[in-house]
C-alpha positions as CSV (number, residue, x, y, z in Angstrom):
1,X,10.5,2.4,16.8
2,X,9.0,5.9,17.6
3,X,5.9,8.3,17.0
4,X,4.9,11.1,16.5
5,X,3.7,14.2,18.4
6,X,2.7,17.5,17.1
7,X,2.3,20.9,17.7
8,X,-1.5,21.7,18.6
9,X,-2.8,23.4,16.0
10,X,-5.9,22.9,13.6
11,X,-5.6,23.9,9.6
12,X,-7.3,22.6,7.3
13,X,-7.1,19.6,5.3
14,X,-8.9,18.5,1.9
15,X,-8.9,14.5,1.4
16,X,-9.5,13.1,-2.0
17,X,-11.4,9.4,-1.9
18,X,-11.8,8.1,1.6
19,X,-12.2,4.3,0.5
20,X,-14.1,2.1,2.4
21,X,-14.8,1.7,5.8
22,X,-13.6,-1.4,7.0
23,X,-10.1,-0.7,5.4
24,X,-9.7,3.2,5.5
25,X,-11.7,4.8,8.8
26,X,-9.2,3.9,10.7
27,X,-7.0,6.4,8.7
28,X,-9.1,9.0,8.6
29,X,-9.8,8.9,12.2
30,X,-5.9,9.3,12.7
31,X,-6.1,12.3,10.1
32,X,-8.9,13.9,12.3
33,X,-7.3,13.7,15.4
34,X,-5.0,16.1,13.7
35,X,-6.4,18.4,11.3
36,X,-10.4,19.8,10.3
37,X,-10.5,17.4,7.4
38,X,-12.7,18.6,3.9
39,X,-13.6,15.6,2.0
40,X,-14.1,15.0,-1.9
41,X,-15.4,11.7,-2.8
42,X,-17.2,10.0,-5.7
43,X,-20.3,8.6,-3.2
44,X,-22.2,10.7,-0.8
45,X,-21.1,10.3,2.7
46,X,-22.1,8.0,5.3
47,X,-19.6,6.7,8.0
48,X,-17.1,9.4,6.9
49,X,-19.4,12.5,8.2
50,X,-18.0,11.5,12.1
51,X,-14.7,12.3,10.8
52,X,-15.0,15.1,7.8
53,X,-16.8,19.0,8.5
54,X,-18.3,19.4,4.9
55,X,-17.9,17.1,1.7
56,X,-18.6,17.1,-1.6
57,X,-19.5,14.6,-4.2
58,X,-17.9,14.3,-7.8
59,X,-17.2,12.3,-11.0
60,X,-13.3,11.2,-10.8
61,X,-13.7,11.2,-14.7
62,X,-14.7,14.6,-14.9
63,X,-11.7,17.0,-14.2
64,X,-13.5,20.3,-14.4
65,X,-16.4,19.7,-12.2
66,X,-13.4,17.8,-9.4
67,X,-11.9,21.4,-9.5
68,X,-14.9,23.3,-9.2
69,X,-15.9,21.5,-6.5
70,X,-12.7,21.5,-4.6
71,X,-12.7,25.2,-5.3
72,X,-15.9,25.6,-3.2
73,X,-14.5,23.6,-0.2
74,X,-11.1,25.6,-0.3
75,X,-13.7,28.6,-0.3
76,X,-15.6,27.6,2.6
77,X,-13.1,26.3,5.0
78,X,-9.7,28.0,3.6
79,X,-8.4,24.7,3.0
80,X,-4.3,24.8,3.5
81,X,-3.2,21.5,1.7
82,X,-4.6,18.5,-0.5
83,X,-4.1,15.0,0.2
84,X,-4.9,11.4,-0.7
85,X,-4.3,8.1,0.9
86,X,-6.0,6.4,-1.4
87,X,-4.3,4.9,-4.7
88,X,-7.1,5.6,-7.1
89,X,-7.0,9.5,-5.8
90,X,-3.2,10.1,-5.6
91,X,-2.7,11.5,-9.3
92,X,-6.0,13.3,-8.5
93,X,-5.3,15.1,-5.3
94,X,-2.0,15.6,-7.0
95,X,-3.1,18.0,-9.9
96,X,-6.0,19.7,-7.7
97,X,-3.4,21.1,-5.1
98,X,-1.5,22.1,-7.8
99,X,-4.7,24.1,-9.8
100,X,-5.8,25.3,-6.1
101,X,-2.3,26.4,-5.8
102,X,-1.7,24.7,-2.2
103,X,0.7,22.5,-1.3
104,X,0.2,18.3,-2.0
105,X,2.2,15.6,-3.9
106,X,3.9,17.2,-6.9
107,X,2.1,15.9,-10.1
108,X,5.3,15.0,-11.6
109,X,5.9,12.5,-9.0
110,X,2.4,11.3,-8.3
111,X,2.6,10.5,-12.2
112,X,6.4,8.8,-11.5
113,X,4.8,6.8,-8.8
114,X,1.6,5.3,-11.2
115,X,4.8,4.3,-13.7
116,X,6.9,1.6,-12.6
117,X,8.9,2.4,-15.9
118,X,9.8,5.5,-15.0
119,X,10.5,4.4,-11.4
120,X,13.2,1.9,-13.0
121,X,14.5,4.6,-15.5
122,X,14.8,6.7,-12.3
123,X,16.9,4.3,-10.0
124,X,19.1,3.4,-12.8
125,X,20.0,6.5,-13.6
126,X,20.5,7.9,-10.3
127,X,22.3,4.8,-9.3
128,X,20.6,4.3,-5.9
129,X,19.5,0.7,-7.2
130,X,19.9,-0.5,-10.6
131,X,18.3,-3.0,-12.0
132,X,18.0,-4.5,-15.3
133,X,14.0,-3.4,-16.6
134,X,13.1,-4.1,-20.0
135,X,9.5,-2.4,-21.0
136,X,7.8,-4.3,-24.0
137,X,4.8,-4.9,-25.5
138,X,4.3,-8.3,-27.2
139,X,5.6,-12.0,-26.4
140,X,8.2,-12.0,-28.9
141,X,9.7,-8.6,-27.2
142,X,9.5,-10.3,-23.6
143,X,11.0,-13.5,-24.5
144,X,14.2,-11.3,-26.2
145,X,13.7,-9.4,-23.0
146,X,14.2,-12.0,-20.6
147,X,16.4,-14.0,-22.5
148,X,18.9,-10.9,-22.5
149,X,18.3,-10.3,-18.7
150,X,18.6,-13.8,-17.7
151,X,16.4,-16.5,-16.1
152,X,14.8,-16.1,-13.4
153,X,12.7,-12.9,-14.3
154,X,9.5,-10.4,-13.3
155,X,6.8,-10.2,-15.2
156,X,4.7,-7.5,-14.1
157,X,2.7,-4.7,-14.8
158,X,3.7,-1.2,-16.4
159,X,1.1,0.0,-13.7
160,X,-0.8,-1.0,-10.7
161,X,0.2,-1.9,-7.1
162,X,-0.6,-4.6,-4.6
163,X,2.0,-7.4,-6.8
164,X,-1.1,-7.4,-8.7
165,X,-0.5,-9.7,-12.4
166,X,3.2,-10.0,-11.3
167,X,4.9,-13.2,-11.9
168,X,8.7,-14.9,-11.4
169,X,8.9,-16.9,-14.4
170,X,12.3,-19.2,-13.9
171,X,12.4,-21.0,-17.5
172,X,11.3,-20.1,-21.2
173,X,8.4,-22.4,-20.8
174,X,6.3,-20.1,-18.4
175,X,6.8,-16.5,-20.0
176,X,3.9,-16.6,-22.4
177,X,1.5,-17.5,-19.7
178,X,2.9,-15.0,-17.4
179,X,2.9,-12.1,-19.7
180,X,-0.8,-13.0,-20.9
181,X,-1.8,-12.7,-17.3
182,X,0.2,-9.5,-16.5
183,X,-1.3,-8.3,-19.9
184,X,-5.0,-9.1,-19.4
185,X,-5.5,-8.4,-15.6
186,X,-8.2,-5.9,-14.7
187,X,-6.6,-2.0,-13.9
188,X,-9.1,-0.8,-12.0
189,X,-8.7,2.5,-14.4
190,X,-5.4,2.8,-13.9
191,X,-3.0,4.0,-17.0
192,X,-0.7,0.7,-17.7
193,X,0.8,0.8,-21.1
194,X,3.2,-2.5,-21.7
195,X,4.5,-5.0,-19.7
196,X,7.9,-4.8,-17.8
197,X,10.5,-8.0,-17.9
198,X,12.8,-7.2,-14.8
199,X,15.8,-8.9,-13.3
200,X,14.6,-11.2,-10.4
201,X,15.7,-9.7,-6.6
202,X,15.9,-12.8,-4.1
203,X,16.2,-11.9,-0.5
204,X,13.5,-11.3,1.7
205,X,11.4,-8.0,1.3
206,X,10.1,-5.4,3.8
207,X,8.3,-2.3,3.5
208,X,9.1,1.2,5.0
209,X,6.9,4.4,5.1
210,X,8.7,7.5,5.1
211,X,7.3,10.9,6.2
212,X,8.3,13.2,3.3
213,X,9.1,17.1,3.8
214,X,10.4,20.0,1.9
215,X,13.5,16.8,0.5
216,X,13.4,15.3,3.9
217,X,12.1,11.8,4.6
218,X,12.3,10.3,7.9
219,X,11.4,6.5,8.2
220,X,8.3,6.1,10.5
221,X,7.6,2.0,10.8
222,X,7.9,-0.6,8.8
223,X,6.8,-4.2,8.3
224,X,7.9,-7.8,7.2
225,X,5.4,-9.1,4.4
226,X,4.1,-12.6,4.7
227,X,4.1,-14.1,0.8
228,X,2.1,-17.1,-0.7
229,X,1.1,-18.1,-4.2
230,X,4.8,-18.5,-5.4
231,X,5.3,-17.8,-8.4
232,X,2.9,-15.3,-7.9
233,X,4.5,-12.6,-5.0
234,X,0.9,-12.1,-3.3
235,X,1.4,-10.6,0.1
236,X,-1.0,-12.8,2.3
237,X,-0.2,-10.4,5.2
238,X,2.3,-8.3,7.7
239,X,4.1,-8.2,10.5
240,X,4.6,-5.6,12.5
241,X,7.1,-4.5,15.5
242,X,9.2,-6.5,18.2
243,X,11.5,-8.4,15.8
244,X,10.1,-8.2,12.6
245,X,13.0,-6.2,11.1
246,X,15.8,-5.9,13.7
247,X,18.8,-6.9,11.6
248,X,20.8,-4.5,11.5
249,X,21.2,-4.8,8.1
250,X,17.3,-3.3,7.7
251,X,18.6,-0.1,8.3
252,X,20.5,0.0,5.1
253,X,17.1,-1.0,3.5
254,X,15.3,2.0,5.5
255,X,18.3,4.6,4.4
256,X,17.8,3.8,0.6
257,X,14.1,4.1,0.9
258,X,14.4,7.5,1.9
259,X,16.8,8.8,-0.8
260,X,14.4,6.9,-2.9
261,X,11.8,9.1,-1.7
262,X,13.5,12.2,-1.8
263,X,14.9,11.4,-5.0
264,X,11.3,11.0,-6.9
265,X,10.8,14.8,-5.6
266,X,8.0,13.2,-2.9
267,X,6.6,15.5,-1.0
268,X,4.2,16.7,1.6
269,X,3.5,12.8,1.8
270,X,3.8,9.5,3.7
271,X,5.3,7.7,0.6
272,X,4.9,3.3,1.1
273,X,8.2,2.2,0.1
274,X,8.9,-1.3,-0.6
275,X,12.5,-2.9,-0.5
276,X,14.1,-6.2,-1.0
277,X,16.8,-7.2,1.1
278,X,19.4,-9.0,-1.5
279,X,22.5,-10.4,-0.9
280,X,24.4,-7.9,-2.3
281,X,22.5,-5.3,-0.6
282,X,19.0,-3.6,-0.6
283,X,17.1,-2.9,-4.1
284,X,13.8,-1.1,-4.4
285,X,11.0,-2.8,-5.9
286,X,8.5,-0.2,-5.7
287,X,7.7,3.8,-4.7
288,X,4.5,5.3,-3.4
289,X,3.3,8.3,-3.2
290,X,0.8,7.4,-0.2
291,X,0.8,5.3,3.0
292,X,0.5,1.7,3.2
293,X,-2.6,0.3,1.6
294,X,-5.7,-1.7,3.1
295,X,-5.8,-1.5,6.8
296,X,-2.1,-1.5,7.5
297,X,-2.6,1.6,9.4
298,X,-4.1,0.0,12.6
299,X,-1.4,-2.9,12.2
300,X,1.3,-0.4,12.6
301,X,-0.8,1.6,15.4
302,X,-1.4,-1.6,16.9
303,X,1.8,-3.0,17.6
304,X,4.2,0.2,17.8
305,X,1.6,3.3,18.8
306,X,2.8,5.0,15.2
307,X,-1.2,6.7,13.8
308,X,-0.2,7.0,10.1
309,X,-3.0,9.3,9.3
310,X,-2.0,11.6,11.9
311,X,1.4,11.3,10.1
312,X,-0.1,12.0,6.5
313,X,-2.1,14.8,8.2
314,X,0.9,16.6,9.3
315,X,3.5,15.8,6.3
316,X,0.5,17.1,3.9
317,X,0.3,20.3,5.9
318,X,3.8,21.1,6.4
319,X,3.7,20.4,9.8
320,X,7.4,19.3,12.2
321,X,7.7,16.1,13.7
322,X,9.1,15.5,17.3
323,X,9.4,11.4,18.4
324,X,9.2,9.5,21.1
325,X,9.3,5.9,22.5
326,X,6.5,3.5,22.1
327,X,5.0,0.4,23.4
328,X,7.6,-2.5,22.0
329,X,5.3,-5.2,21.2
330,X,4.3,-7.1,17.5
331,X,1.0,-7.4,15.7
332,X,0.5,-9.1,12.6
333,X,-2.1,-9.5,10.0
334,X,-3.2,-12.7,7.7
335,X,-5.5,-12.7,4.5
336,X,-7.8,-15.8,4.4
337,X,-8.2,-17.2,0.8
338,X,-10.7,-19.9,-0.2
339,X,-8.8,-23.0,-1.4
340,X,-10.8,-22.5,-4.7
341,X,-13.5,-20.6,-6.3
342,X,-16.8,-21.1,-4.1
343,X,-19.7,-19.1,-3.2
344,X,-18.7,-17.8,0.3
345,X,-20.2,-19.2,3.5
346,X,-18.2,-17.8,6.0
347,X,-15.7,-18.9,7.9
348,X,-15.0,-22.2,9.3
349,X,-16.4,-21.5,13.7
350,X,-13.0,-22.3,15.7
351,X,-14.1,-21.6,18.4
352,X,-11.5,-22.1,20.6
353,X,-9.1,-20.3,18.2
354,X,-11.7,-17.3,18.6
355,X,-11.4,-17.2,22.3
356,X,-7.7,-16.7,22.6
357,X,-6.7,-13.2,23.6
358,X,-3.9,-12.8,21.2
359,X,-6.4,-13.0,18.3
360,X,-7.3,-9.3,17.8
361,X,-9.8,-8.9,15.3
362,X,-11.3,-11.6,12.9
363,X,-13.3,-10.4,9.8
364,X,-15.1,-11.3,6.9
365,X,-14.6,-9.1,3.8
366,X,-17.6,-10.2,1.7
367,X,-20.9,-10.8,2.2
368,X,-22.3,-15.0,2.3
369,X,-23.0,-15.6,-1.2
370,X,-20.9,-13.7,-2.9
371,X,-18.6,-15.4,-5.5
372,X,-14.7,-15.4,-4.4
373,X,-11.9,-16.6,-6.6
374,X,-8.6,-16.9,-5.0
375,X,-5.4,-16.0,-6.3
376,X,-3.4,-16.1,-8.5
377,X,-6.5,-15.9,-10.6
378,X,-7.7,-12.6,-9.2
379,X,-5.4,-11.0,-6.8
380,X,-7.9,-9.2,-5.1
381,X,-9.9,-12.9,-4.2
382,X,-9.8,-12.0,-0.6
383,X,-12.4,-13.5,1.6
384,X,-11.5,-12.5,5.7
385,X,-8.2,-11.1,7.5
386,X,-7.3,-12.1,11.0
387,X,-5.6,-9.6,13.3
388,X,-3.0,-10.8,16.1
389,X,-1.0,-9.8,18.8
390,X,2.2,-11.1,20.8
391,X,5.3,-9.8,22.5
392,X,7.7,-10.8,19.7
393,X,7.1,-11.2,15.7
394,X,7.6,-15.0,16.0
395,X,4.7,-15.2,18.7
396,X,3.2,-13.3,16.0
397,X,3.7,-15.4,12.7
398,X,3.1,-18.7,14.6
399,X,-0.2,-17.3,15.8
400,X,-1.2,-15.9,12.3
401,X,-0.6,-19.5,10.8
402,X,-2.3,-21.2,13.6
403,X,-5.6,-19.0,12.9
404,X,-5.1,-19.3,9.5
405,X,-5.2,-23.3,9.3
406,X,-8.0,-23.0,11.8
407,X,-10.6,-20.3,10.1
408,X,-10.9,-22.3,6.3
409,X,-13.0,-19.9,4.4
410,X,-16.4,-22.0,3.9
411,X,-18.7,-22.2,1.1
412,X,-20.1,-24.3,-2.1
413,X,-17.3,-24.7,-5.4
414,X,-17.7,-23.1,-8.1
């Protein structure tokens, strides 16, 4: 795997949304180190003014007052590109570099990459990897849907990311429940108009981001995802590096990401690609228009040396990439559900777990008291994540499970 290095030089970057800061300041440290970063974001700053020269607040719902006010950063700092990394800002950062007339995500692809519909209409038809994608609206049209497609099927989502109310239904008997949950899961104000009823990919599935420039992508790292909740394809963490995806077959996987990319008219982006490895070859599941969510960012820094805010930084800003060898190593990275819906107490002391130096990073995500409700029932029921480290991905993985059996997620049922 290799990394980046860059041309010193200091232009002028407007983000859009910084997230939080347990997930995201890692990223926009990375996009610091390369560029003077601007930042528009719906709260006033705290832990994002270390990292940002000016900000400015606004309403995401209020279009007008989002331009005015990027207007008036582009003003004061001659901004020379907009960006996002965050999926709630994409389509966002997307239209204002297109009103400021600078260079950003096309809108037509940020809005291709909100629309797994159009995604599948665009794979088909290109050919790069079709796959049978029925869009409906009501039980009767999924079960015609799936019974035309062919047991197993996907149940997902027109919208959304993250596997979020996705579902393999294998027989008749589990569609309705599937497509009520796809149907009635929360969309955090995402646009997600019908349900899709997709062929079923089996195979293993990785993910790849690819830097994105003037119709080039170049794959930068990628990771194999750790799955639980079957039926339900929640990704209960990553690995990363030495290992994880050195079949040579993955390279086939990486190629067709890229033309995938390129393809969607990505640009001026790190676009999160995800692809499943099939036995007749690799099949996209998803495109998108940003890096890889949550804190994936220090995963991939951690076991390879890749920074992919310095790489978002410099695809955003038109910027050439040179590469060079890194550190061969694997990290890896586990979510840590309750068993059932509690009120959180914290995690469970391990202490000898806790002293080991391959364990990176262990921590909570919510505060003690707060009410956590695992998956499948709420995707996002996410109570702690451990971080570790090893010299190959199997050191890795058998770490990961060993910390996740030992740090239970405490507290009183619900």
């Amino acid at each position: 795997m290799t990394a980046p290095q860059h041309p010193a030089r200091r232009d002028c970057l407007l983000v859009v949304g910084s997230g939080n800061r347990t997930s995201h300041e890692r990223m926009l440290s990375q996009m610091a180190a390369e560029a003077d970063l601007v930042l528009l974001d719906p709260e006033p700053p705290t832990w994002q003014r270390r990292w940002v020269r000016d900000t400015e607040v606004f309403d995401p719902a209020d279009e007008t007052a989002a331009l005015r006010h990027a207007k008036d950063l582009a003003a004061r700092h001659g901004v020379a590109a907009v960006t996002a990394y965050d999926e709630a800002f994409v389509l966002t950062a997307a239209h204002l570099a297109a009103a400021l007339g600078l260079p950003g995500l096309p809108p037509a692809a940020a809005e291709l990459c909100r629309d797994k519909r159009l995604q599948r209409d665009l794979l088909n038809r290109t050919g790069l990897s079709p796959t049978r994608s029925t869009l409906v609206h009501d039980l009767d049209g999924a079960a015609a849907a799936a019974r035309e497609t062919g047991y197993p099927v996907i149940v997902k989502p027109r919208g959304l990311s993250g596997s979020a109310g996705v579902c393999r239904v294998d027989a008749p008997d589990g569609l309705a429940a599937a497509f009520r949950a796809a149907a009635g899961i929360d969309k955090k104000g995402m646009t997600s108009d019908g349900i899709l009823v997709e062929e079923y990919l089996d195979g293993f599935e990785l993910c790849v981001d690819c830097w994105v420039h003037d119709g080039t992508a170049v794959p930068v790292w990628g990771a194999r995802k750790i799955w639980a909740f079957d039926p339900h394809p929640i990704e209960a963490g990553l690995v990363v590096g030495r290992g994880a995806l050195d079949d040579g077959a993955v390279r086939d996987g990486f190629a067709l990401a890229c033309r995938a990319a390129a393809a969607a008219g990505l640009d001026r982006t790190v676009a999160h690609i995800e692809v499943r490895m099939t036995a007749g070859g690799p099949r996209i599941v998803e495109i998108n228009g940003r890096p890889a969510g949550y804190i994936s960012a220090r995963i991939a820094e951690l076991a390879t040396g890749i920074r992919p805010g310095g790489l978002l930084a410099t695809a955003a800003l038109g910027l050439p990439v040179q590469t060079r060898t890194v550190a061969d190593r694997a990290a890896g990275l586990r979510f840590l559900y309750p068993a059932h819906p509690l009120r959180f107490a914290g995690l469970a002391p391990a202490p000898v777990l806790r002293s080991r130096p391959w364990v990176h990073e262990i921590t909570e995500l919510r505060p003690h008291g707060s009410e956590i409700v695992p998956p499948p029932d709420n995707p996002w029921g996410t109570a702690a994540y451990v971080m570790a480290t090893g010299p190959h991905c199997e050191d890795v993985e058998d770490r990961l499970l060993l910390a996740h059996h030992e740090l239970r997620v405490l507290g009183e049922p619900l």
